[in-house]
BALOBA-1460 file (C-alpha; in Angstrom, 3 decimals):
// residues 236
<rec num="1" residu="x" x="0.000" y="0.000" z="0.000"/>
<rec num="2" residu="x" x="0.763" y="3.716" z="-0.694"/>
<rec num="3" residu="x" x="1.073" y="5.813" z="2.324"/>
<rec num="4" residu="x" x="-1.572" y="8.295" z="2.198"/>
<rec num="5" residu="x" x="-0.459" y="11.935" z="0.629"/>
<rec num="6" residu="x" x="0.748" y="14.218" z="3.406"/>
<rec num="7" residu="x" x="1.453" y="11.159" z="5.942"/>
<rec num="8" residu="x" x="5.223" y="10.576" z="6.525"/>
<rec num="9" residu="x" x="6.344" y="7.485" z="6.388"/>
<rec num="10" residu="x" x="7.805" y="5.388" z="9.244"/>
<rec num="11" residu="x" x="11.326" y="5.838" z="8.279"/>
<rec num="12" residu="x" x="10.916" y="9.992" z="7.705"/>
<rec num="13" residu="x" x="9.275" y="9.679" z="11.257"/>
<rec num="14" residu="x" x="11.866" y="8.158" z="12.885"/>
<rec num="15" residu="x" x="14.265" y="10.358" z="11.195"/>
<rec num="16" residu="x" x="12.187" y="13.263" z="12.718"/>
<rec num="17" residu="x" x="12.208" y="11.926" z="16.160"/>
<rec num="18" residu="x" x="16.146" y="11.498" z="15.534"/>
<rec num="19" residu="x" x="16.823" y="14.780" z="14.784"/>
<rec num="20" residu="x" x="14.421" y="16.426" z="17.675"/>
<rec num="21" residu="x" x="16.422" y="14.528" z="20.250"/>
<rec num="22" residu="x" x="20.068" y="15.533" z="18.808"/>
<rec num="23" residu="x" x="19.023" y="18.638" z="19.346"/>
<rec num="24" residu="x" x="18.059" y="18.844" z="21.986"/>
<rec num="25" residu="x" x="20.842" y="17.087" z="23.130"/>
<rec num="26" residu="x" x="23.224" y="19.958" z="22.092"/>
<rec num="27" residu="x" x="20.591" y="22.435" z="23.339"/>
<rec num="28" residu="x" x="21.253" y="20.558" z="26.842"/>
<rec num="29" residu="x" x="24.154" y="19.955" z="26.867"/>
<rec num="30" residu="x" x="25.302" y="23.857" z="26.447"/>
<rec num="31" residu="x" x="22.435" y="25.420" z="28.624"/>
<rec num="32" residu="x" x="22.646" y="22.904" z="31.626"/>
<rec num="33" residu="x" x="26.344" y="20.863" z="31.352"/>
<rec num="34" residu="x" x="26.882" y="17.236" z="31.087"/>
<rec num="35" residu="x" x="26.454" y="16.519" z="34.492"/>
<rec num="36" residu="x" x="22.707" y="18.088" z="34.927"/>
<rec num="37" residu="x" x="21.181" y="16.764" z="32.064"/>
<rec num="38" residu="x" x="19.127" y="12.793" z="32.103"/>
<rec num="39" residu="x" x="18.124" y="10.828" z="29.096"/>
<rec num="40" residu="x" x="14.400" y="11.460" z="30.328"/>
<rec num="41" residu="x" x="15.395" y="15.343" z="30.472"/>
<rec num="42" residu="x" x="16.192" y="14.967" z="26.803"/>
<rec num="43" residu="x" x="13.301" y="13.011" z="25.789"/>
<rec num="44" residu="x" x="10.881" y="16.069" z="27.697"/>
<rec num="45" residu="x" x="12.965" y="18.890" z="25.897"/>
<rec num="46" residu="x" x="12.498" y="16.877" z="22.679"/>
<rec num="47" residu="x" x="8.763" y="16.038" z="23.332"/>
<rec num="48" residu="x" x="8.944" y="12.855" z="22.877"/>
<rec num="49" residu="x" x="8.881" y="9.643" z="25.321"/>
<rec num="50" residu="x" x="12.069" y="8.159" z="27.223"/>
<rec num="51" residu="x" x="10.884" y="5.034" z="25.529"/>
<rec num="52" residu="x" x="11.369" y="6.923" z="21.774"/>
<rec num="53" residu="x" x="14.616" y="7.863" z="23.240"/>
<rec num="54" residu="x" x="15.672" y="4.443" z="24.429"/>
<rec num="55" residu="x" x="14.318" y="2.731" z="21.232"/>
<rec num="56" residu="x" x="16.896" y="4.876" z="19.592"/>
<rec num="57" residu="x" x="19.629" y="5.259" z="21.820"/>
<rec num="58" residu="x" x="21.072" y="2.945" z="24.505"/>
<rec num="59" residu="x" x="22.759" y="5.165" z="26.935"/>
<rec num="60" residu="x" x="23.426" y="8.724" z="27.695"/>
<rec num="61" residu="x" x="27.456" y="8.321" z="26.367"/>
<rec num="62" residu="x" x="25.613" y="7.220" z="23.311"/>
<rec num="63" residu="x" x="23.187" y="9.840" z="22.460"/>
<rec num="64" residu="x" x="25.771" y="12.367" z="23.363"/>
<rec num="65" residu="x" x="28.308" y="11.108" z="20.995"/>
<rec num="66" residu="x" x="25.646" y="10.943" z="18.332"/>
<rec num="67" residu="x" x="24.663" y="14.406" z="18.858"/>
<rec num="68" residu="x" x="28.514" y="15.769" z="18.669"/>
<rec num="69" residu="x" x="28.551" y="13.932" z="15.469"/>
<rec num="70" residu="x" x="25.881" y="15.745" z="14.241"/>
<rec num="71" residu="x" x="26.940" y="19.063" z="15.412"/>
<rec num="72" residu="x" x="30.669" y="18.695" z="13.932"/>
<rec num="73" residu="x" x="29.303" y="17.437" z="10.518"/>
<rec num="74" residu="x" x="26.941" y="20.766" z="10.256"/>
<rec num="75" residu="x" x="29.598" y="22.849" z="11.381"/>
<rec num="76" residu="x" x="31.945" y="21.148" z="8.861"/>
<rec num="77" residu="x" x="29.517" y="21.410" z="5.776"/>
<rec num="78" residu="x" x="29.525" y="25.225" z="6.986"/>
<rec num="79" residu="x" x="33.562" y="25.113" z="6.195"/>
<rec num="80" residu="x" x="32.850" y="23.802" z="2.819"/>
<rec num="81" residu="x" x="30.350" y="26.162" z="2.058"/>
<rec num="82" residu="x" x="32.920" y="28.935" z="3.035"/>
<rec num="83" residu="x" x="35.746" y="27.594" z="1.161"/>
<rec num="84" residu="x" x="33.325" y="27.153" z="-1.741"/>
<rec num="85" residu="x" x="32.563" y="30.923" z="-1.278"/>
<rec num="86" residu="x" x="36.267" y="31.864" z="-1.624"/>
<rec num="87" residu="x" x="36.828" y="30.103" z="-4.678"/>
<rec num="88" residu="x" x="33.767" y="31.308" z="-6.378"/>
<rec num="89" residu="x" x="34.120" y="35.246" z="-5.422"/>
<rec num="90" residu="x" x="37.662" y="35.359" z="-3.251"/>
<rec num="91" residu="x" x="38.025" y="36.311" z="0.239"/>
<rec num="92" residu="x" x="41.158" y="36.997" z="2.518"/>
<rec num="93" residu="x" x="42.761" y="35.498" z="5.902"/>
<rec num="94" residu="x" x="41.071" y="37.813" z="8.128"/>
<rec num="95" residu="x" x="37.637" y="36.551" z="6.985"/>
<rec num="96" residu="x" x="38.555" y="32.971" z="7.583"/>
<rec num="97" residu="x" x="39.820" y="34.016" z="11.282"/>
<rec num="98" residu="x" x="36.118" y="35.797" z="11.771"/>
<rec num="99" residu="x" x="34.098" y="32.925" z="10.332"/>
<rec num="100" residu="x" x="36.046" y="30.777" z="12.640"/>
<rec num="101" residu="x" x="35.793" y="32.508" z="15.547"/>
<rec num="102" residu="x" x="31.640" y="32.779" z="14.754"/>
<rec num="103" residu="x" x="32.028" y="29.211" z="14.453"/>
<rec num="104" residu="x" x="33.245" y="27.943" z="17.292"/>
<rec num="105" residu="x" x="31.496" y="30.650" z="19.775"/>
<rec num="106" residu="x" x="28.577" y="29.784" z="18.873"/>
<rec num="107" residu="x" x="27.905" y="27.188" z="21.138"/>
<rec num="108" residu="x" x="30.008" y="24.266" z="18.948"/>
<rec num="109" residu="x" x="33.297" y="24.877" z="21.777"/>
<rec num="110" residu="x" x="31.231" y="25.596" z="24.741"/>
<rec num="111" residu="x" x="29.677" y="21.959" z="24.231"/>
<rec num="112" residu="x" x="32.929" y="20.874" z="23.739"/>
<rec num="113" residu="x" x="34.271" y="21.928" z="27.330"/>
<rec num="114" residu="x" x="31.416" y="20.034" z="28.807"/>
<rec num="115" residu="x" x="32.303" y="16.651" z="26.916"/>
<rec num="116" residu="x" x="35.974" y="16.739" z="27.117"/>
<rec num="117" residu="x" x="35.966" y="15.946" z="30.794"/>
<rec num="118" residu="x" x="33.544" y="13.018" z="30.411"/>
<rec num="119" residu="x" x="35.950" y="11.600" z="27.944"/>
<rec num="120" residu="x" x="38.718" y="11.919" z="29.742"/>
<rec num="121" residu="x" x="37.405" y="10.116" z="33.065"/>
<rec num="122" residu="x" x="35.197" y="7.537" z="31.359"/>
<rec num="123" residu="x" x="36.800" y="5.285" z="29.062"/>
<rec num="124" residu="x" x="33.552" y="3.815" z="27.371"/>
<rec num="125" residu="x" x="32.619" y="7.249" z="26.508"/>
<rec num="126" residu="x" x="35.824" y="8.212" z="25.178"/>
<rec num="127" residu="x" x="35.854" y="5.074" z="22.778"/>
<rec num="128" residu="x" x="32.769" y="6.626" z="20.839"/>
<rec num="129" residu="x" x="33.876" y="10.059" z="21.166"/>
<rec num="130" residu="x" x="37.469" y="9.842" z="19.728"/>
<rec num="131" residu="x" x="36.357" y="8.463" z="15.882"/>
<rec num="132" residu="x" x="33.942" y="11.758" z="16.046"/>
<rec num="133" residu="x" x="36.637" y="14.253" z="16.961"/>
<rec num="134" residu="x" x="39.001" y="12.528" z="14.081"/>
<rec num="135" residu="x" x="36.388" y="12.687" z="11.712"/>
<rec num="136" residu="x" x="35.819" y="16.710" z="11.965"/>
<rec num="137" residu="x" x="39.658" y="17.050" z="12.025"/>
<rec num="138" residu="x" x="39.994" y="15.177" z="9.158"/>
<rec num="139" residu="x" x="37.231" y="17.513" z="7.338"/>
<rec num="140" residu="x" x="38.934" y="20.591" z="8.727"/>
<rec num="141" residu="x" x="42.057" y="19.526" z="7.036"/>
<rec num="142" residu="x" x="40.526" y="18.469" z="3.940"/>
<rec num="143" residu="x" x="38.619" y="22.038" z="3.531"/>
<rec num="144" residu="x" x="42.602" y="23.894" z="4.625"/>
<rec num="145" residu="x" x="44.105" y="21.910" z="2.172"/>
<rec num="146" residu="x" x="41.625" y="22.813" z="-0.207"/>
<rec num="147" residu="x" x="42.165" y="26.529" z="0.247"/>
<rec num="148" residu="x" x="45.798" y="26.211" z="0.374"/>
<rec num="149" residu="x" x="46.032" y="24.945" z="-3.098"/>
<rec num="150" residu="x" x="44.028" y="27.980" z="-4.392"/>
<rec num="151" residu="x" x="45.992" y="30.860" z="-3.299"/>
<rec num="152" residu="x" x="49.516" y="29.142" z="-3.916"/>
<rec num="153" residu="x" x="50.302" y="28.664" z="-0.307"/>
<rec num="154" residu="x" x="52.301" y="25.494" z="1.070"/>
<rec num="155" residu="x" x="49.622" y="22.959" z="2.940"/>
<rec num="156" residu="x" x="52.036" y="22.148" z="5.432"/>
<rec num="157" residu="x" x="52.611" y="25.492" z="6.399"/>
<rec num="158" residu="x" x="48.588" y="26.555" z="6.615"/>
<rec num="159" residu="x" x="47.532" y="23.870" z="8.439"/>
<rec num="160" residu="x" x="50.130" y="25.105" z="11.161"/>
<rec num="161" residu="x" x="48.599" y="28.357" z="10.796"/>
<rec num="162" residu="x" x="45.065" y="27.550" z="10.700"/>
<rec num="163" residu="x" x="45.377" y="24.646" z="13.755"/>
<rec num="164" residu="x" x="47.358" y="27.380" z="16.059"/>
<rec num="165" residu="x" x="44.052" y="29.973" z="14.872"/>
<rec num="166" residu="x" x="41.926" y="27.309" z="15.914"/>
<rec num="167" residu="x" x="43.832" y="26.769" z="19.112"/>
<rec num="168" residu="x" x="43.985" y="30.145" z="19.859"/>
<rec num="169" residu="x" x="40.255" y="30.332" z="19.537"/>
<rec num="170" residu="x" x="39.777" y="27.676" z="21.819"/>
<rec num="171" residu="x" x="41.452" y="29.338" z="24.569"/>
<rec num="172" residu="x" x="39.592" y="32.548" z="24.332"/>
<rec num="173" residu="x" x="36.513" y="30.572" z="24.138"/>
<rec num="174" residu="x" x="37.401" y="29.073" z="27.297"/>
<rec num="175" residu="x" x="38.568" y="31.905" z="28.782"/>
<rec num="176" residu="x" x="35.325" y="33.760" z="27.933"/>
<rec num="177" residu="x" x="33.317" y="31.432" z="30.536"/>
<rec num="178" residu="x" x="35.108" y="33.762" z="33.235"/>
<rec num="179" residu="x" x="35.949" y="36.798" z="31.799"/>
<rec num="180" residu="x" x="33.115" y="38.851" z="29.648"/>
<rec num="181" residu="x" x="35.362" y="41.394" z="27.824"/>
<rec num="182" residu="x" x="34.418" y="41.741" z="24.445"/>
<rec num="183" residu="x" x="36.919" y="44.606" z="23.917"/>
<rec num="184" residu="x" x="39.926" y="42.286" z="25.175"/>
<rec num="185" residu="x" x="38.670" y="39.118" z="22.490"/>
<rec num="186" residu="x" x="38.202" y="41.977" z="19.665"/>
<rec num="187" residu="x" x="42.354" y="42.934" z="20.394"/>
<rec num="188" residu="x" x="43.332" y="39.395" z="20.650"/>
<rec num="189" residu="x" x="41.265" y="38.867" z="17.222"/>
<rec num="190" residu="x" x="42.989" y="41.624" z="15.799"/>
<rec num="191" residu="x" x="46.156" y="40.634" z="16.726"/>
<rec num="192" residu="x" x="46.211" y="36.936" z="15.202"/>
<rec num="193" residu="x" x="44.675" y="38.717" z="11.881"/>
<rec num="194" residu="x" x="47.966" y="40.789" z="11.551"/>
<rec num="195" residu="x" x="50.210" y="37.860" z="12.111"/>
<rec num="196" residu="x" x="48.357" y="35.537" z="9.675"/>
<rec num="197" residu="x" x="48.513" y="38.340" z="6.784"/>
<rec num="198" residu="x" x="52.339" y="38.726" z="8.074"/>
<rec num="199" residu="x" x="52.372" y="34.656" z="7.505"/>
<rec num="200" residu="x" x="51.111" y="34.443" z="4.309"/>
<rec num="201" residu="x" x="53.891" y="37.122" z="3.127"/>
<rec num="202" residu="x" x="56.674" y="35.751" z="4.153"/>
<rec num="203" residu="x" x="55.468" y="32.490" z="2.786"/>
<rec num="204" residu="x" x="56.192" y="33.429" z="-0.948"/>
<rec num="205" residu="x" x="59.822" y="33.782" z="-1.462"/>
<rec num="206" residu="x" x="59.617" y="36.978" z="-3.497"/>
<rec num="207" residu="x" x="58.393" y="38.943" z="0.031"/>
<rec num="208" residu="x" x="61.461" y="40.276" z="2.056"/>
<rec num="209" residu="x" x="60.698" y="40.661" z="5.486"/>
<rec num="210" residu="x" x="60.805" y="44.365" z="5.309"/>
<rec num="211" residu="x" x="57.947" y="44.145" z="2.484"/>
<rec num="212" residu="x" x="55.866" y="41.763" z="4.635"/>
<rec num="213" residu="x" x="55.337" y="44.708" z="7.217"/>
<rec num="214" residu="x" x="51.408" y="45.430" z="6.172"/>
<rec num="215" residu="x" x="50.443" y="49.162" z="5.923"/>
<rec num="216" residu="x" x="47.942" y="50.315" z="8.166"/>
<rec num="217" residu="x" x="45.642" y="51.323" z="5.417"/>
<rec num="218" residu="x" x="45.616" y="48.695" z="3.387"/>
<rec num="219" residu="x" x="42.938" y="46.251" z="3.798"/>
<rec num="220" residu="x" x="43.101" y="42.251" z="4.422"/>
<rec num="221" residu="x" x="44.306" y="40.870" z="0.563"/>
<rec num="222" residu="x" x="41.932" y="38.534" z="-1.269"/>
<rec num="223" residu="x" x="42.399" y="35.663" z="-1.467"/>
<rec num="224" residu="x" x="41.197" y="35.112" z="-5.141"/>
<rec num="225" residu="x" x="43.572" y="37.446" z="-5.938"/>
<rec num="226" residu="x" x="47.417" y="35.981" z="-7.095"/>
<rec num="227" residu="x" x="48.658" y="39.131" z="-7.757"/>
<rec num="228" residu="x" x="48.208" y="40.578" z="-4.427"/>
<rec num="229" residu="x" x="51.510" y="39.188" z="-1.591"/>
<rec num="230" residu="x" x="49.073" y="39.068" z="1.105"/>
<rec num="231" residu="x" x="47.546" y="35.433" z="0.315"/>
<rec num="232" residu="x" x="45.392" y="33.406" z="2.650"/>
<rec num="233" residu="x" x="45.003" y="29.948" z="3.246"/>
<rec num="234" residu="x" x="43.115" y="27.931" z="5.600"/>
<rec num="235" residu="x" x="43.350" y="24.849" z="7.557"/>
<rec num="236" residu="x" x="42.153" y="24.441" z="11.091"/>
């Protein structure tokens, strides 16, 4: 039999249900912490049953690791959608250091300093955790190694750059749950964006160190632009 028009099926309804508790999951998880969150306190902000919840997943370990998954892979597609951006119409290395800040503070790193302790204390939950983390690495690297090629910039090199940006921006993140100084951040921000446009200089072996000193008024380079010596790469 055809299902009736309108009516979802059983498999678009379980996807549904799915999706409404990874959600709220990651809503939980960053509102309330690891440790003050249930499985039934998931299934109540999903609005559906514990027993939906438990049909679906087993444990708490597992419907957190699922819902990481889920978070990293949208935040990832967002990365490739950016780099796709800068190929199409250009963009420079101070863009990439904004978008990745954006990224992370919005919520993906603060529900990452309420997992990381779990993993580190409970081995089960670590085991499902760690292929997660390695899989948005590996798409982090893909999508820097991507832009790299573009703009002429070694790989090796940007992925340095881009994974001591992203450390950087973990620490500030982290820092932020203590300190609420948006003018501070803003001068760190601004910092890192000099030295990354100093970076990409002295990259290209036609830039003396004396050239790579930006001027004040010039603006961030683009990076669709091979002409320009101020070319940006990323790689996280």
């Amino acid at each position: 039999m055809k299902p009736h028009a309108g009516r979802k099926t059983q498999q678009e309804r379980t996807a549904d249900t799915t999706l409404k508790l990874l959600n709220a999951t990651i809503d939980l998880l960053h509102d309330r912490g690891l440790n003050r969150m249930s499985t039934s306190d998931i299934a109540e902000a999903a609005g559906v049953s514990r027993g939906a919840l438990t049909h679906h997943f087993s444990s708490k370990e597992e419907i957190i690791a699922a819902a990481v998954s889920h978070q990293l892979r949208n935040a990832t597609d967002g990365l490739h959608k950016m780099a796709e951006g800068i190929r199409q119409s250009g963009g420079t290395s101070d863009e990439i250091v904004d978008y990745l800040w954006r990224m992370m503070n919005d919520r993906l790193f603060y529900v990452t300093m309420e997992y990381l302790p779990e993993a580190r204390h409970n081995a089960e939950f670590r085991t499902a955790i760690i292929p997660v983390v390695k899989e948005f690495h590996a798409g982090l690297n893909s999508v820097w190694a991507e832009l790299a090629g573009q703009v002429g910039v070694e790989v090796e090199h940007a992925l340095v750059l881009m994974n001591a940006t992203m450390c950087l921006i973990r620490g500030m993140i982290a820092q932020s749950a203590v300190r609420n100084d948006p003018t501070y951040f803003n001068a760190l921000l601004d910092f890192w964006k000099e030295r990354m446009r100093r970076e990409f200089m002295l990259s290209n072996d036609d830039v003396s160190v004396d050239e790579a000193k930006p001027e004040k008024t010039v603006a961030a380079p683009s990076m669709a632009s091979r002409k320009l010596r101020y070319r940006g790469a990323a790689k996280g």
